[in-house]
ZAMARGU-4260 file (C-alpha; in steps of 0.2 Angstrom, whole numbers, plus 5000, padded with zeros to 4 digits):
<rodrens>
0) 4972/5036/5085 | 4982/5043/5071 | 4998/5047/5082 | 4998/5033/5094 | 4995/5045/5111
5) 4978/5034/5115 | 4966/5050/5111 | 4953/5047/5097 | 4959/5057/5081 | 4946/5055/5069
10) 4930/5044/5067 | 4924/5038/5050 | 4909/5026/5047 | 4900/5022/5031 | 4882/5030/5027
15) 4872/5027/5015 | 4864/5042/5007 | 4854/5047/4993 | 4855/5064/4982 | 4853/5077/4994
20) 4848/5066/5008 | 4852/5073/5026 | 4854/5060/5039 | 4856/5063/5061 | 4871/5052/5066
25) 4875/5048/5083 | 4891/5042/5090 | 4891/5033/5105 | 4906/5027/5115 | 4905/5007/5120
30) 4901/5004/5139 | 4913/4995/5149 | 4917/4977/5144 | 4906/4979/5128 | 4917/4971/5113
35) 4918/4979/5099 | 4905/4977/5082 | 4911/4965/5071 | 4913/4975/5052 | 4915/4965/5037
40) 4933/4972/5030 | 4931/4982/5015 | 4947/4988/5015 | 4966/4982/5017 | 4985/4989/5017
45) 5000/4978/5019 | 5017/4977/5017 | 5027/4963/5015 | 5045/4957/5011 | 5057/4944/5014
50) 5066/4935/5028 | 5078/4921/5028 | 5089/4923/5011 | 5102/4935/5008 | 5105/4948/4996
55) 5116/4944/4982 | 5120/4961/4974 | 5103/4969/4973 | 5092/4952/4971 | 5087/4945/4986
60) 5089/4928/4985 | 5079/4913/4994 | 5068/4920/5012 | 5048/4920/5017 | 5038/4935/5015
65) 5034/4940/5030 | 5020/4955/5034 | 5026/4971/5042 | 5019/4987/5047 | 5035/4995/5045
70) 5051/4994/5034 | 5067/5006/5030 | 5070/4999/5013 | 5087/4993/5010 | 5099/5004/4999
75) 5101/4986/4989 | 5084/4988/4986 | 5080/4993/4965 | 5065/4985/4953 | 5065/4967/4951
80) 5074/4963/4970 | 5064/4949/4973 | 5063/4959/4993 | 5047/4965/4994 | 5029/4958/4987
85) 5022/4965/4973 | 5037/4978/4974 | 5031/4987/4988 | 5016/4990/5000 | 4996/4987/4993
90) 4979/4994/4998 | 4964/4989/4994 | 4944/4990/4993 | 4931/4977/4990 | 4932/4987/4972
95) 4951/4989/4965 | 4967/4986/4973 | 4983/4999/4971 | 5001/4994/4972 | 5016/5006/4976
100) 5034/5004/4969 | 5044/5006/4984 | 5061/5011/4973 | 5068/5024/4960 | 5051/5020/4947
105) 5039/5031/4963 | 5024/5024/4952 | 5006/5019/4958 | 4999/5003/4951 | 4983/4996/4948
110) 4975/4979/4951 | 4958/4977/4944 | 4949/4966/4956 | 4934/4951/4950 | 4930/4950/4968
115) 4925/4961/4983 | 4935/4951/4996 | 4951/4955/5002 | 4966/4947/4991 | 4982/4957/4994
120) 4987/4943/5007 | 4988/4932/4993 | 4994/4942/4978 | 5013/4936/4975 | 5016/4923/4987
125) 5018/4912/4972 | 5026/4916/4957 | 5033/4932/4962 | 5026/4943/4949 | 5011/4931/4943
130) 4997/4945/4947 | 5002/4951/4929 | 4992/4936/4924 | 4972/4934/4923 | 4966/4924/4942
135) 4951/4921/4951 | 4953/4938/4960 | 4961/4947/4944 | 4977/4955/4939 | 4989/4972/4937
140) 4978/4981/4924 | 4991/4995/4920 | 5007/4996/4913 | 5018/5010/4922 | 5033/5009/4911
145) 5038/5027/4911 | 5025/5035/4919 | 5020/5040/4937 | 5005/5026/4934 | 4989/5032/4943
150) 4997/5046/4952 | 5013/5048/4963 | 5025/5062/4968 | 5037/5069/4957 | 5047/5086/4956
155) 5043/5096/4938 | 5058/5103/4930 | 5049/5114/4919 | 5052/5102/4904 | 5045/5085/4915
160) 5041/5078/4928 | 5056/5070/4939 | 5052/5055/4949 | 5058/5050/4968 | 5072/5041/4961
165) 5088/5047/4971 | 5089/5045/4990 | 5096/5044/5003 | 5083/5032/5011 | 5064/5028/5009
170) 5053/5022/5024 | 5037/5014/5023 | 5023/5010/5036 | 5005/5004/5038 | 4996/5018/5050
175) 4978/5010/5046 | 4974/4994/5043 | 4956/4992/5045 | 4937/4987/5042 | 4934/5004/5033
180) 4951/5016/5029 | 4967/5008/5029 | 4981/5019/5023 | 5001/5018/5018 | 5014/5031/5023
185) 5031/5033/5014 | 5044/5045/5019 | 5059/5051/5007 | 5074/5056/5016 | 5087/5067/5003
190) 5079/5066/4988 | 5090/5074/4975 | 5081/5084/4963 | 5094/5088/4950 | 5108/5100/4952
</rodrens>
């Protein structure tokens, strides 16, 4: 239920399937009272910022993270706050994590991952940007510095790519958080594209 109306919009399950390999599937509803399968999670979005502190021109000082599926990003908001973990919301598989700059730098991230369990939940609850460092689970393997990283939005001029830097306000939310598809959602309201 992409939408929230309580009607089943898409289904999506994993198959394994060799080179040309056709396979019958058949989708059954559960029965009254039957609980639901217990999937291992193979994948994971989140989005977490602080609580309890208080902005101190556009750091944010002190606070919790706390999880949310849902955030209006501050206009004190830039690179570096200290608001949101890791900068902005994550996703992952059991393969490679992805991060998102939620400010004027509209850059995908990568994290290179050692392990196939979830590990956003822990990214950056310590040592606010310590995922640039080798761990147990592994670390940001890219540096963004100018560029779009992996892939993002941006507006070509005809000489370059421009990126989401100017708006009037950025929301971001968590539509799927589960076993199999998770996904993150970010809307720009007035983005200025030059003149």
């Amino acid at each position: 239920d992409l939408n929230g109306d309580g009607t089943v919009d898409e289904i999506v399950f994993v198959a394994s399937l060799q080179p040309a390999e056709e396979k019958a599937v058949q989708i059954e509803s559960l029965k009254e009272g039957e609980a639901l399968p217990n999937f291992k999670k193979r994948t994971q979005a989140e989005l977490s910022y602080k609580v309890g502190g208080q902005w101190e021109e556009r750091e944010y000082q002190g606070g919790t993270f706390k999880n949310t599926t849902y955030l209006r990003v501050p206009p004190e908001h830039t690179d570096h706050s200290w608001f949101i973990r890791y900068e902005g919301p994550g996703w992952e598989s059991d393969k490679v994590g992805y991060r998102f700059y939620l400010d004027w730098r509209n850059a995908t991230d990568i994290f290179g991952k050692k392990t196939g369990e979830m590990v956003l939940q822990d990214v950056g609850q310590t040592g606010f940007d310590s995922y640039h460092e080798p761990s147990d689970w592994g670390m940001d393997i890219l540096k963004v510095g100018e560029s779009l990283g992996i892939g993002a939005l941006g507006f070509w001029t005809g000489d370059a790519a421009l990126r989401v830097e100017t708006t009037d306000s950025i929301i971001c939310s968590i539509p799927l958080n589960g076993p199999i598809q998770s996904s993150v959602k970010t809307i720009y309201y007035g983005w200025n594209t030059g003149p």
